[in-house]
C-alpha positions as CSV (number, residue, x, y, z in Angstrom):
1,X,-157.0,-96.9,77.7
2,X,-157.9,-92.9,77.4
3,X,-160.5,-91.9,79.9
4,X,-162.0,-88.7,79.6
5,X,-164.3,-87.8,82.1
6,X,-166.9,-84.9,81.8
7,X,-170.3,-83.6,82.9
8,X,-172.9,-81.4,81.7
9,X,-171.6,-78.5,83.4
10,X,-167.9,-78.8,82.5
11,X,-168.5,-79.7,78.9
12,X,-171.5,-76.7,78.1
13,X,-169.8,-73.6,79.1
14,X,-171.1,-71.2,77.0
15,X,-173.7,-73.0,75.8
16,X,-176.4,-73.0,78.2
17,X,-179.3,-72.3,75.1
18,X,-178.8,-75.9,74.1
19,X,-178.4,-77.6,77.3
20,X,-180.2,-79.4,79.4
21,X,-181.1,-79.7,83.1
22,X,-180.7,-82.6,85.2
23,X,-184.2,-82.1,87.0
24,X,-185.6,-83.6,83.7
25,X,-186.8,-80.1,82.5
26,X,-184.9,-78.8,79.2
27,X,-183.7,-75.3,79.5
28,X,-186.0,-72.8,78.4
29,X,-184.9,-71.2,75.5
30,X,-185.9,-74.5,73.5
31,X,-186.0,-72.8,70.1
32,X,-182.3,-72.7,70.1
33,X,-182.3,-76.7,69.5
34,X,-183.0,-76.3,65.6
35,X,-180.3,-78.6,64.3
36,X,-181.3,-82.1,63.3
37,X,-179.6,-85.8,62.7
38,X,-179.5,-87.3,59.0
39,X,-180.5,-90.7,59.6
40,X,-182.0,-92.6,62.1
41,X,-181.6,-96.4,61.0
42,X,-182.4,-99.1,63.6
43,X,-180.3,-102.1,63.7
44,X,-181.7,-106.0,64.5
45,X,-179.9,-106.9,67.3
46,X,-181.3,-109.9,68.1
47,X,-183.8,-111.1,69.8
48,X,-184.8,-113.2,73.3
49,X,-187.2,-115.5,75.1
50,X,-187.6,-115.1,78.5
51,X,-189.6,-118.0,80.6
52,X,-191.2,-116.1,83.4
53,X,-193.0,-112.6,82.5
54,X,-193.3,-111.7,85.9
55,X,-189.6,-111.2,86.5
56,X,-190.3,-107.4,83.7
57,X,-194.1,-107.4,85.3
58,X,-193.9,-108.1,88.9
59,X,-197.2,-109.5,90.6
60,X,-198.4,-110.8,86.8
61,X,-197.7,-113.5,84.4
62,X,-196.0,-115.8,86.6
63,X,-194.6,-118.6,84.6
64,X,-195.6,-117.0,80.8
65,X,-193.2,-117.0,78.5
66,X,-192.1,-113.7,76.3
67,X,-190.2,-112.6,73.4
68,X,-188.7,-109.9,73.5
69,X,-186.6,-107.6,71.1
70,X,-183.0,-106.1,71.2
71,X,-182.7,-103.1,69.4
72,X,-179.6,-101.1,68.5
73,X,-179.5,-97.5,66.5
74,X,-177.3,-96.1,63.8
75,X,-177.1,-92.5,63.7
76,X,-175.7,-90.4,61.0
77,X,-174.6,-86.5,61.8
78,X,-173.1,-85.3,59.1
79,X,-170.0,-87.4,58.7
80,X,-169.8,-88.6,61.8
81,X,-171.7,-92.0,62.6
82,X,-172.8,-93.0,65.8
83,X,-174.0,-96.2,67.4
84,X,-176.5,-96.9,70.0
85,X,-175.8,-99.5,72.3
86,X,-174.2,-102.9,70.2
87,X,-176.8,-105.5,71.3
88,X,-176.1,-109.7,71.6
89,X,-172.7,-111.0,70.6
90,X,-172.1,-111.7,67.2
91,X,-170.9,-114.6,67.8
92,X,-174.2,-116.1,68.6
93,X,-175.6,-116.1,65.3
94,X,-176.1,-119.3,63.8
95,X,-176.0,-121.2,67.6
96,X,-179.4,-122.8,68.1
97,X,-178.9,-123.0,72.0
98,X,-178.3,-119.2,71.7
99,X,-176.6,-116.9,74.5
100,X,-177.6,-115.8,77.4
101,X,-176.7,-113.1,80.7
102,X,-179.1,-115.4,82.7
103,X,-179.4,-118.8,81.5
104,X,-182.0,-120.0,83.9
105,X,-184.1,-116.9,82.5
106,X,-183.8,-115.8,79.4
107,X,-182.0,-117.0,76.0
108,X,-180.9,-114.5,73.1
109,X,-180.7,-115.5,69.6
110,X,-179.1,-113.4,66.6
111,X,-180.6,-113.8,63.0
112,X,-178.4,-111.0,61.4
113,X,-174.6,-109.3,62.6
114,X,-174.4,-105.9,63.2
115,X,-171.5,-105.8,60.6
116,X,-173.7,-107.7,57.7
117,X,-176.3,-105.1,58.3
118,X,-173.8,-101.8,58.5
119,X,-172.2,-103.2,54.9
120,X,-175.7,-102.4,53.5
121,X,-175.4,-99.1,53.5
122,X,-171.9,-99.0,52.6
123,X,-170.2,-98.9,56.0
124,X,-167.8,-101.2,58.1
125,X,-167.3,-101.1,62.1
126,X,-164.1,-99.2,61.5
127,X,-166.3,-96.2,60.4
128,X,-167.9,-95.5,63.8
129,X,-167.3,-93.0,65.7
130,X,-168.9,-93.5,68.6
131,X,-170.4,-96.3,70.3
132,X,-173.0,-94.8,73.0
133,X,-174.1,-97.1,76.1
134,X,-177.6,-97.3,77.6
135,X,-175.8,-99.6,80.4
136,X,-174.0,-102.2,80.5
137,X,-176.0,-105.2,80.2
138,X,-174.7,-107.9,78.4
139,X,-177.3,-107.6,75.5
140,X,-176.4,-103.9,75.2
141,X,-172.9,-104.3,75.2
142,X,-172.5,-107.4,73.4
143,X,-169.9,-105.6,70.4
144,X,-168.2,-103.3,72.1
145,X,-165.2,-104.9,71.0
146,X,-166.3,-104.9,67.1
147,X,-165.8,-101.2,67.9
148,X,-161.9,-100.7,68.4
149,X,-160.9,-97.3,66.9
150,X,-164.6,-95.7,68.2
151,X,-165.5,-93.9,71.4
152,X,-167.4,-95.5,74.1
153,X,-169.4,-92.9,76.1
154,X,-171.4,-93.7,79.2
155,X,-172.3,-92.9,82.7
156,X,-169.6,-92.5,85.3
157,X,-172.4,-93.8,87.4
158,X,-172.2,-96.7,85.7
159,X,-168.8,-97.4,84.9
160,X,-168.2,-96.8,88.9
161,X,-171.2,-99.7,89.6
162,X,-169.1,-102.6,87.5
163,X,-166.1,-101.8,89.0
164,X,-167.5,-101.5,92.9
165,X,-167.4,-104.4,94.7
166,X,-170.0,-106.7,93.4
167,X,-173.6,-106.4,94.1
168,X,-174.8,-109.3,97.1
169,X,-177.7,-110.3,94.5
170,X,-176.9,-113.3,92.5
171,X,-178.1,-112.2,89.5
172,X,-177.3,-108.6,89.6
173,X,-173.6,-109.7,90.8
174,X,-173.5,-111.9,87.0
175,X,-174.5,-109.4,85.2
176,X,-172.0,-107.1,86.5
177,X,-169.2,-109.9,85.9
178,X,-170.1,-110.5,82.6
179,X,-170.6,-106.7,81.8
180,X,-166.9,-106.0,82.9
181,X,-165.8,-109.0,81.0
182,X,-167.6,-107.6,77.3
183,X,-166.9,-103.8,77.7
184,X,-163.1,-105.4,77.8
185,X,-160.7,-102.4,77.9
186,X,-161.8,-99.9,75.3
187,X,-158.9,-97.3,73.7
188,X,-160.9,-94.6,74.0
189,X,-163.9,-94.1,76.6
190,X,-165.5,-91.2,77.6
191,X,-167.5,-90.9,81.0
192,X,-170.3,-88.6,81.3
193,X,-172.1,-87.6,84.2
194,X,-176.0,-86.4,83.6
195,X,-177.6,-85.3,80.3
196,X,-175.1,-84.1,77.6
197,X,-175.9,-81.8,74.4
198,X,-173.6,-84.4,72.6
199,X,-172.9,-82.1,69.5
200,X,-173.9,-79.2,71.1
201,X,-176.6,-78.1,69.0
202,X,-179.4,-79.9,70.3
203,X,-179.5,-82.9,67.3
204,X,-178.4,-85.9,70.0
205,X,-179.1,-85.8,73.8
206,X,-178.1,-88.3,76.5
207,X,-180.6,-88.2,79.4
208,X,-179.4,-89.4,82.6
209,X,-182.4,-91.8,83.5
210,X,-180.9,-94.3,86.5
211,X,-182.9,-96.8,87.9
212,X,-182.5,-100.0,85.3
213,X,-179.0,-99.3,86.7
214,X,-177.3,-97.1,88.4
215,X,-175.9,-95.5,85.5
216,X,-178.6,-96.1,82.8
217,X,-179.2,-93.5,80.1
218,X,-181.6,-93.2,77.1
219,X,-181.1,-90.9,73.9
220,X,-183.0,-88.2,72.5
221,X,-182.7,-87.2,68.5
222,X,-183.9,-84.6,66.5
223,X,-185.1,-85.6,62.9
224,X,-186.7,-82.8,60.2
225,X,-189.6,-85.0,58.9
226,X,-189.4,-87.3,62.1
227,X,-189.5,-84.8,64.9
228,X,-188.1,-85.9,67.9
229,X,-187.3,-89.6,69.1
230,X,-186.7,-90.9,72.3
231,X,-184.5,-94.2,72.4
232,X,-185.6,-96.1,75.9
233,X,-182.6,-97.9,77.2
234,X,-184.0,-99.9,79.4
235,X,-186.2,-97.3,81.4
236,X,-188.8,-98.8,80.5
237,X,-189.2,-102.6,78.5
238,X,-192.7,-102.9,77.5
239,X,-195.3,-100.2,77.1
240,X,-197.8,-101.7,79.7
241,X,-195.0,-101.0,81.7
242,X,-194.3,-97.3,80.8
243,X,-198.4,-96.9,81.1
244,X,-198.5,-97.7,84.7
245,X,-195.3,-97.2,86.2
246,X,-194.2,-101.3,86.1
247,X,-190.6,-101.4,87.5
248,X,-188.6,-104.8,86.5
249,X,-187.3,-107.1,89.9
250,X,-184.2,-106.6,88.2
251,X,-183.7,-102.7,88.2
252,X,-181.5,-101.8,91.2
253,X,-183.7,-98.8,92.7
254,X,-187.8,-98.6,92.0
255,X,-188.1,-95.1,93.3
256,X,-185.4,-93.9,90.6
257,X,-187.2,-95.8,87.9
258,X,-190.8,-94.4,88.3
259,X,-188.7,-90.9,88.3
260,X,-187.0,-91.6,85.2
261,X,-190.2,-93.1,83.5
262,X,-191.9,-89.9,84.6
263,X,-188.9,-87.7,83.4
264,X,-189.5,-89.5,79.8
265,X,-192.9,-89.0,79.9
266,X,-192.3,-84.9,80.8
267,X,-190.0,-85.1,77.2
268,X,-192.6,-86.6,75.6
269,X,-195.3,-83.8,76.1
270,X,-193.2,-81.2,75.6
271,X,-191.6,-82.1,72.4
272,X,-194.4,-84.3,70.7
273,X,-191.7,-86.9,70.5
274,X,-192.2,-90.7,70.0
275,X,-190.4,-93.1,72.1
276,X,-188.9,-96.4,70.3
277,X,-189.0,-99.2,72.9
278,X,-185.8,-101.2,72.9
279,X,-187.4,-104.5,74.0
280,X,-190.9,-104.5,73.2
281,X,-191.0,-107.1,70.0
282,X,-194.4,-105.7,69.1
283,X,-193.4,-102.3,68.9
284,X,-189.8,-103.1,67.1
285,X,-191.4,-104.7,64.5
286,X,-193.8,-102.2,63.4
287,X,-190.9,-99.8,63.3
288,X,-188.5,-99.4,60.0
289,X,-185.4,-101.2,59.4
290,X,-182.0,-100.7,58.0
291,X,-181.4,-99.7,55.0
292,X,-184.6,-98.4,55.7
293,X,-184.5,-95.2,57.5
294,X,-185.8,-92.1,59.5
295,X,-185.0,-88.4,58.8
């Protein structure tokens, strides 16, 4: 495996117009982000039914089922195609008892593959270039693997917590098992540390938002007729949540959360952008989907 390890400071030398801060605020010579994506296209990436609410909205729905969405993103710069996050195993499609990170809490089912969905448009998993990680969840990570030749960018934050000694929590301590076991041994990973101007020009920005996990990021793009989109991660799953500062039982630090939720909602005003919600179904569906397409 190649590691390359970088950080916002190391990577924008010379480029401090079209970077960004890691107190949340963007630099302040914002017109110089001017460049723009091709395509946004989101990707079905299955979907999942949880059978206790309360678990995402602690102190409510104790015992309520939900549905929720998984949602992955296909980004085209130019010639260079990107992925954003890879979503439930393809191997679950067609299973009726599903897959699962938690079985006594949640199921995942997968009515489409990634792959089915690329060859659409015309493209195969060997045309990626990069495969980009909101965290390493097992429903985020679930085709890393269908990914050989591309490279897999994340937080050293994160890529430090699964390979730590495991966390004491039951749950948290599987998830971390099974996210080691799924991100495999990739040829080519890049670790970031912070927010990253990922073509340097202002058209794709990681933003460090930890609190989900350790290491937890979420995407901004820039689109001509679109404007700009935020993709959560998971810093936030529902917008109830993100409307009154909900934090999951599952994220690792509360106090990190609210600041990342805050940190999104500080993006939000100041560039009139829209934020796609990775697991709300109710949002997901409303929004367009491959071939379909934003620009």
């Amino acid at each position: 495996m190649k590691t390359k390890t970088y950080s916002l400071s190391s990577t924008m030398v010379g480029l401090a117009l079209a970077s960004l801060t890691f107190d949340g605020e963007v630099a302040s010579a914002a017109g110089a982000f001017s460049k723009t994506i091709d395509r946004l296209y989101r990707v079905d990436c299955g979907h999942s039914l949880a059978n206790d609410e309360s678990v995402w909205t602690p102190g409510e729905n104790k015992g309520k089922s939900i549905e929720f969405s998984s949602t992955c993103y296909l980004i085209q710069h130019g010639t260079e195609y990107l992925m954003w996050d890879t979503g439930v195993p393809e191997g679950t499609i067609g299973d009726p008892k599903g897959w699962s990170t938690l079985p006594s809490l949640i199921v995942y089912h997968l009515d489409r593959t990634i792959s089915s969905q690329l060859a659409q448009i015309g493209l195969k998993p060997a045309d990626i270039n990069y495969v980009l990680v909101s965290h390493t969840h097992g429903d985020h990570i679930g085709n890393v693997g269908l990914f050989p030749d591309a490279t897999v960018v994340m937080q050293k934050a994160e890529y430090d917590w699964i390979n730590s000694p495991p966390p004491s929590d039951p749950n948290l301590n599987t998830l971390v098992k099974l996210a080691k076991k799924l991100l495999g041994d990739p040829g080519r990973l890049e670790l970031v540390s912070g927010d990253v101007d990922f073509f340097h020009d202002g058209s794709v920005r990681l933003l460090s938002t930890p609190g989900h996990t350790p290491g937890s990021q979420s995407l901004m793009v820039h689109l001509a007729q679109t404007g700009y989109v935020i993709l959560s991660g998971d810093v936030v799953h529902l917008e109830s949540n993100f409307e009154h500062d909900i934090v999951p039982a599952l994220n690792v630090d509360k106090a990190q959360s609210i600041a990342s939720m805050d940190r999104v909602r500080a993006l939000i005003k100041q560039y009139d952008a829209t934020m796609f919600i990775n697991h709300d179904k109710q949002q997901a569906d409303s929004l367009k989907l491959l071939p379909d397409y934003y620009d």
